[in-house]
Z-matrix of the N, CA and C atoms (Angstrom, degrees):
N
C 1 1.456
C 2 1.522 1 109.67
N 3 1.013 2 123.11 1 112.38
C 4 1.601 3 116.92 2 169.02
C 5 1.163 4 111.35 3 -76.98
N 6 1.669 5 109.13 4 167.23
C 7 1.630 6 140.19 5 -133.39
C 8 1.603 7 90.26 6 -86.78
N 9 1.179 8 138.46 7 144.44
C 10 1.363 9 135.74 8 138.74
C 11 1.508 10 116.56 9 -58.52
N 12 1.272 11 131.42 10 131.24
C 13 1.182 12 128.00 11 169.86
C 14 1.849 13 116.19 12 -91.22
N 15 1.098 14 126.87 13 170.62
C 16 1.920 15 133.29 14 154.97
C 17 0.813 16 118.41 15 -69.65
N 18 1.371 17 143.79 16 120.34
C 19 1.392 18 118.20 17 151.56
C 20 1.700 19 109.67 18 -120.51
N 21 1.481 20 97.71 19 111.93
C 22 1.724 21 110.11 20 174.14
C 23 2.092 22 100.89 21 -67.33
N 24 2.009 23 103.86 22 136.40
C 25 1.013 24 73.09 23 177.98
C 26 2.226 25 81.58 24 -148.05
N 27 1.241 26 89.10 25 132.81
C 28 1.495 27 101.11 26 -171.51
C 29 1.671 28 115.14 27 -67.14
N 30 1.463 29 104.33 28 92.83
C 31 1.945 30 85.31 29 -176.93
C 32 1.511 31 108.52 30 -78.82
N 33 1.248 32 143.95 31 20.98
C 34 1.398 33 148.86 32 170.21
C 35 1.906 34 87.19 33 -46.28
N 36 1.742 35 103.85 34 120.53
C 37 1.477 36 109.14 35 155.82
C 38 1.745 37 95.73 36 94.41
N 39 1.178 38 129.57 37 -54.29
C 40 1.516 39 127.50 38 -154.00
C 41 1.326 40 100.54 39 -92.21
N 42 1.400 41 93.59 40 142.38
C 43 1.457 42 114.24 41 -179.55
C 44 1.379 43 111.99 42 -70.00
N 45 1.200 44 116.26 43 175.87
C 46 1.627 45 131.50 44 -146.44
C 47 1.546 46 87.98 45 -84.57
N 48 1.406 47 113.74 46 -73.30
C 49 1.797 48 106.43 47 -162.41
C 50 1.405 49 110.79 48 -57.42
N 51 1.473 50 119.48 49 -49.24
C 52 1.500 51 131.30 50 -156.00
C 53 1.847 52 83.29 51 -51.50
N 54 1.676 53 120.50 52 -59.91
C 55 1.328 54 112.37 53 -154.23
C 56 1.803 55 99.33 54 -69.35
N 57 1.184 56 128.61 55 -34.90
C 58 1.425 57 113.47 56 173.03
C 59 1.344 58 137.64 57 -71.79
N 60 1.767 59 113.28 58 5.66
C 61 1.039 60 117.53 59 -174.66
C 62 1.900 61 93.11 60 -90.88
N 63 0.837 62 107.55 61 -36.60
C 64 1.836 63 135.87 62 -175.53
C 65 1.593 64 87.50 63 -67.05
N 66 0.978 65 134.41 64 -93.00
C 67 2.001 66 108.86 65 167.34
C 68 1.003 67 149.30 66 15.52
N 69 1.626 68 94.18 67 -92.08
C 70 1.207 69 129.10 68 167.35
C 71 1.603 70 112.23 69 -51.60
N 72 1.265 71 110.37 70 -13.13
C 73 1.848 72 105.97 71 -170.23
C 74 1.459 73 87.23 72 -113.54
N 75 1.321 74 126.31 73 -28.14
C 76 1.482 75 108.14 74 151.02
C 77 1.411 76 152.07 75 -63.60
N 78 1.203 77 116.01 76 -35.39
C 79 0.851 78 136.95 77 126.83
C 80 1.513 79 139.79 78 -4.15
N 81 1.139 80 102.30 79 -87.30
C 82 2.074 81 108.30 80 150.29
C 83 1.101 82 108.98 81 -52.81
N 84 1.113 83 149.17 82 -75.27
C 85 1.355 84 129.04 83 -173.32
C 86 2.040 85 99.57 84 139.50
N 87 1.676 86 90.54 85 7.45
C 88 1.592 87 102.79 86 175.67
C 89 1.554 88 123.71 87 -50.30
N 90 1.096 89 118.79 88 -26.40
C 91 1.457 90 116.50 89 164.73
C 92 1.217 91 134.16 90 -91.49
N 93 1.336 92 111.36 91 33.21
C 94 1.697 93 124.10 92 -164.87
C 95 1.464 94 89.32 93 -110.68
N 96 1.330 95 112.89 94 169.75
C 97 1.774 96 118.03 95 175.88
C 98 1.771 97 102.46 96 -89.86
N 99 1.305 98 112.64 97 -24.54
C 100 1.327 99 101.61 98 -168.80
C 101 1.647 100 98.19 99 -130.09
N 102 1.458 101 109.87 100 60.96
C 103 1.245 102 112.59 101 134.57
C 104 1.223 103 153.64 102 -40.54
N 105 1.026 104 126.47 103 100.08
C 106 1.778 105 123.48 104 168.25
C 107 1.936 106 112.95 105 -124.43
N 108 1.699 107 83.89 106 128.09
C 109 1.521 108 87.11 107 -168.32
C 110 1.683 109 116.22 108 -72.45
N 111 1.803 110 109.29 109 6.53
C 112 1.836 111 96.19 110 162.97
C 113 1.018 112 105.41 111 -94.45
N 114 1.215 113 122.80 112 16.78
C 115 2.287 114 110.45 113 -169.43
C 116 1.729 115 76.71 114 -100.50
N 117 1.775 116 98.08 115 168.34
C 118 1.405 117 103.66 116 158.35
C 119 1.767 118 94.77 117 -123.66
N 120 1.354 119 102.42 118 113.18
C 121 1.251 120 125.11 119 -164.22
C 122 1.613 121 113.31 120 -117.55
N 123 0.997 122 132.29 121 -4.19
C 124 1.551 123 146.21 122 -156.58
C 125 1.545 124 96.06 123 -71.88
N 126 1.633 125 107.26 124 174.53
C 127 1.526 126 108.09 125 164.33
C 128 1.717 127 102.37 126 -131.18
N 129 1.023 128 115.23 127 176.65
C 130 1.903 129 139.36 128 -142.92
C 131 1.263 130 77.38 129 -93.46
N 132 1.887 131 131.49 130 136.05
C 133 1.301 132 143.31 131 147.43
C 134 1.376 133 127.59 132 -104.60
N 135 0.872 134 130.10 133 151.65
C 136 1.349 135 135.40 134 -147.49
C 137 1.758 136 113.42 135 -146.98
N 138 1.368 137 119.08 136 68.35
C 139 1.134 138 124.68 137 -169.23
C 140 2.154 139 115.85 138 -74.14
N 141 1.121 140 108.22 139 128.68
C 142 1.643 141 113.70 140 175.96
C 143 1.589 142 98.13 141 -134.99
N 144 1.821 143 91.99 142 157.81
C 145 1.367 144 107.81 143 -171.94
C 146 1.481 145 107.32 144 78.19
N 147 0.999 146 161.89 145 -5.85
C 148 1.597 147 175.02 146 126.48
C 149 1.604 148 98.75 147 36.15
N 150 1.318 149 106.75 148 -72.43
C 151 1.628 150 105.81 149 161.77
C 152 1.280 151 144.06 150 -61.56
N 153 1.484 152 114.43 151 23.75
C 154 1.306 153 124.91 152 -175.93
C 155 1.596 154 98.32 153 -129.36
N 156 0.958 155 142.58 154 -3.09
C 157 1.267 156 164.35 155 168.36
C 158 1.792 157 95.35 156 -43.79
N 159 1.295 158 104.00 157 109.73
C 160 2.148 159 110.62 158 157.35
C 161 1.483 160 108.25 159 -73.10
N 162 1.494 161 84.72 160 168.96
C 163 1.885 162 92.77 161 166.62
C 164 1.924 163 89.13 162 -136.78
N 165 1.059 164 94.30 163 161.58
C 166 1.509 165 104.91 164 -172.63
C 167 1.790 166 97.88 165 -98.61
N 168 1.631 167 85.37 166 131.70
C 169 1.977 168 96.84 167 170.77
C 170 2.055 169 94.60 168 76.41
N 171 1.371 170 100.71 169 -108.86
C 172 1.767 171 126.59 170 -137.68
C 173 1.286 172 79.53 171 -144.82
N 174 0.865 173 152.64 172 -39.84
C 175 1.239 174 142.08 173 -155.17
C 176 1.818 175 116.84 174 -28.33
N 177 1.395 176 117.99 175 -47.02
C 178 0.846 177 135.36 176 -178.96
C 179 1.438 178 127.84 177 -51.45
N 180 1.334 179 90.62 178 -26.83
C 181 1.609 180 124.39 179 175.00
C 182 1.393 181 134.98 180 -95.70
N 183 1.913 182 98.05 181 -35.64
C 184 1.218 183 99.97 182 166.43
C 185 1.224 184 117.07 183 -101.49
N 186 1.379 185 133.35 184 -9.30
C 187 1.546 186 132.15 185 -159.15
C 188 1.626 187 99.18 186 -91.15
N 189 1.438 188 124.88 187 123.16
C 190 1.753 189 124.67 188 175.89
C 191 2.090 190 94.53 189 -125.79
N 192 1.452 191 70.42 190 132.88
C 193 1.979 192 104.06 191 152.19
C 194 1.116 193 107.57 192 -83.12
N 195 1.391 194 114.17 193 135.71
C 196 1.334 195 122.65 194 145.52
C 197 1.319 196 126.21 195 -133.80
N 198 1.438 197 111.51 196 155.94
C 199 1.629 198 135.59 197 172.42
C 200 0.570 199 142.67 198 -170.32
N 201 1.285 200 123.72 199 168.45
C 202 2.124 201 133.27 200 -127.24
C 203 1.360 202 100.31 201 -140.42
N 204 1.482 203 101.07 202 126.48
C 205 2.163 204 105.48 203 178.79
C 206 1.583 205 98.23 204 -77.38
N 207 1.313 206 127.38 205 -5.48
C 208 1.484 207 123.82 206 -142.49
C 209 1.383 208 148.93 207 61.50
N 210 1.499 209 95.14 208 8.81
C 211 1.399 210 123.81 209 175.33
C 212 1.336 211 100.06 210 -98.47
N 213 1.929 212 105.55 211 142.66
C 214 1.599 213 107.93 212 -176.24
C 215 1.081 214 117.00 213 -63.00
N 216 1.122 215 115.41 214 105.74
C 217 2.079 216 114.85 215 174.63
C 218 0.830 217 110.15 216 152.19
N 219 1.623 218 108.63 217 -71.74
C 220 1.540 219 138.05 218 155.32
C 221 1.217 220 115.87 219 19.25
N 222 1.647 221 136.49 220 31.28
C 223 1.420 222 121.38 221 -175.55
C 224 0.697 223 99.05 222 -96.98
N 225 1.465 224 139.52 223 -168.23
C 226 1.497 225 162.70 224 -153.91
C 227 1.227 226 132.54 225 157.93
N 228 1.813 227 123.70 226 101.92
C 229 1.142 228 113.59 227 161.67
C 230 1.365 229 108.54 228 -100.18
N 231 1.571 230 104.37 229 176.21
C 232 1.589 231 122.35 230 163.03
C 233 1.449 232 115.70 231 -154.04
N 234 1.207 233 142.41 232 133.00
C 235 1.139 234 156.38 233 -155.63
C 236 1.147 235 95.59 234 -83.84
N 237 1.940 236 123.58 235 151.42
C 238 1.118 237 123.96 236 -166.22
C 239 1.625 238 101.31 237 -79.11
N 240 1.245 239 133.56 238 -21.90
C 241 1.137 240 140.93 239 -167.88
C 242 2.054 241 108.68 240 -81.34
N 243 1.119 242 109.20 241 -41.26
C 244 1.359 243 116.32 242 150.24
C 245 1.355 244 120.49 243 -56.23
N 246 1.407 245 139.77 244 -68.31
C 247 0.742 246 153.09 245 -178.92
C 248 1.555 247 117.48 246 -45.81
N 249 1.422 248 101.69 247 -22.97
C 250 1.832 249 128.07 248 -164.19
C 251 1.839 250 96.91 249 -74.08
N 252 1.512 251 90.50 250 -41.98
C 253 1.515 252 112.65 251 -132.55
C 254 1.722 253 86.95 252 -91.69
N 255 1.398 254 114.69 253 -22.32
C 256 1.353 255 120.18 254 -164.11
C 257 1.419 256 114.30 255 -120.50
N 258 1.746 257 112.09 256 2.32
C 259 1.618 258 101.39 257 172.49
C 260 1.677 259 79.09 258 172.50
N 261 1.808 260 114.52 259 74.12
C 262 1.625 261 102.99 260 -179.51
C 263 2.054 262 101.15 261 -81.02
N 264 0.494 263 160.46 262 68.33
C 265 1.525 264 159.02 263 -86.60
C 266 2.071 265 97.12 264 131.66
N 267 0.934 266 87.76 265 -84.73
C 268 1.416 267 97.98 266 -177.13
C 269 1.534 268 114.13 267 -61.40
N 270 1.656 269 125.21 268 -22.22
C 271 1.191 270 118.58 269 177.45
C 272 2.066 271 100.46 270 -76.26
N 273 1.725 272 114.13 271 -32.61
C 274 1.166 273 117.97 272 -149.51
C 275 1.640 274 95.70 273 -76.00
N 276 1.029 275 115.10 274 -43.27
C 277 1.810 276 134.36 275 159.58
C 278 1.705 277 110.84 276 -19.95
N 279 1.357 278 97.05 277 -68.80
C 280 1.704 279 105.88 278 -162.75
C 281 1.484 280 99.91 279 -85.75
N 282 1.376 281 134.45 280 -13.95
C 283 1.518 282 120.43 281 162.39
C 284 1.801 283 112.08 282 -78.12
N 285 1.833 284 120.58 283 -29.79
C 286 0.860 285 95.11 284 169.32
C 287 1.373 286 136.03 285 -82.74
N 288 1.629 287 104.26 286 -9.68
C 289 1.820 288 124.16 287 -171.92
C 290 1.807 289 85.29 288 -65.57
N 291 0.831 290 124.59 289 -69.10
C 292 1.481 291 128.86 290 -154.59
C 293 1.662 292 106.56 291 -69.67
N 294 1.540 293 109.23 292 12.27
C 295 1.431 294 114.07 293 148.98
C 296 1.459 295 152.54 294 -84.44
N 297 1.827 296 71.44 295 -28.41
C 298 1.210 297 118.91 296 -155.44
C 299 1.710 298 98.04 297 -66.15
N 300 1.417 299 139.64 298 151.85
C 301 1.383 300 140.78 299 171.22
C 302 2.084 301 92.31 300 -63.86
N 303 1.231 302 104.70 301 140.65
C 304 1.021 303 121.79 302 142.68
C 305 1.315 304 151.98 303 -51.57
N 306 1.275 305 115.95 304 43.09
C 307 1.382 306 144.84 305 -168.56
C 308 1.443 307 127.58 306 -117.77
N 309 1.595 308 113.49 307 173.17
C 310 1.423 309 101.55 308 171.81
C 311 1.583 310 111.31 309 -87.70
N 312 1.302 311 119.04 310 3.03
C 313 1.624 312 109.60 311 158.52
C 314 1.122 313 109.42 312 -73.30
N 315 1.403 314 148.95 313 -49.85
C 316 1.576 315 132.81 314 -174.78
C 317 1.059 316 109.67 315 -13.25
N 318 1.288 317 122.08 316 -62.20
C 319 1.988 318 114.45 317 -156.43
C 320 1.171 319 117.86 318 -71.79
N 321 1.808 320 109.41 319 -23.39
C 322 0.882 321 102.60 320 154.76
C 323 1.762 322 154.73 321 -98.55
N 324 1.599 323 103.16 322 10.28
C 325 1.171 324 113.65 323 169.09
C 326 1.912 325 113.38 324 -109.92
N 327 1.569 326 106.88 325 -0.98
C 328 1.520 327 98.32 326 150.83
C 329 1.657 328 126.42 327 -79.48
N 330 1.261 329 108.01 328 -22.85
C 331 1.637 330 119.11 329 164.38
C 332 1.713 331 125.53 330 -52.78
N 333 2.080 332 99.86 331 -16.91
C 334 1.635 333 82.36 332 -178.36
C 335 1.496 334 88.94 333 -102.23
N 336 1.542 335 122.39 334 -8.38
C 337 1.743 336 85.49 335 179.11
C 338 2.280 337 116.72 336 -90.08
N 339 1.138 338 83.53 337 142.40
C 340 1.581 339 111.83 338 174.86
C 341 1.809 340 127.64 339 -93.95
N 342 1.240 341 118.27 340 149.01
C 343 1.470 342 110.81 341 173.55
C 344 1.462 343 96.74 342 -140.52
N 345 1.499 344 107.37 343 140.72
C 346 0.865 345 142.87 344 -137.39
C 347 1.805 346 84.42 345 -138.38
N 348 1.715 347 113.84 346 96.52
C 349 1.143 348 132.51 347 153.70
C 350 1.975 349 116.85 348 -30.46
């Protein structure tokens, strides 16, 4: 089995998707020569600067999360810019989860990336 490597990666300046697509392909293990998408083969990421992160245009303004306790009513949005401001960690998470292949590896290759205050 080969080694997982680190990769520290500075989001100072880069926009939100461009840097989670760059993740997420770490992550899997997509930049290796001997890829195969049933192994979980990826290496450990290590995100800094988190709060220095742009959004392109309005985005910030126009883009909303939502969610449901499962109680009738119970909806909930929050604007990505709220949401930024109140857990930017948790916004960087759910752009890369929703990259992520649809599998039972996800949970486990969102577990190696980290942020780094």
């Amino acid at each position: 089995m080969e080694e997982r490597k680190t990769h520290i990666i500075d989001a100072q300046g880069k926009t939100l998707g461009r840097l989670a697509t760059k993740i997420a392909i770490l992550l899997q293990g997509k930049h290796k020569p001997n890829f195969r998408p049933e192994r979980d083969m990826g290496d450990f990421v290590i995100v800094k600067n988190l709060d220095k992160i742009r959004f392109p245009s309005k985005k910030d303004l126009k883009k909303k999360y939502f969610f449901h306790s499962g109680y009738i009513g119970h909806w909930r949005e929050i604007t990505l810019k709220d949401l930024f401001k109140k857990n930017p960690e948790k916004v960087l998470k759910m752009a890369v989860y929703g990259m992520l292949p649809k599998n039972r590896l996800r949970k486990r290759m969102i577990k190696r990336l980290k942020v780094e205050k």
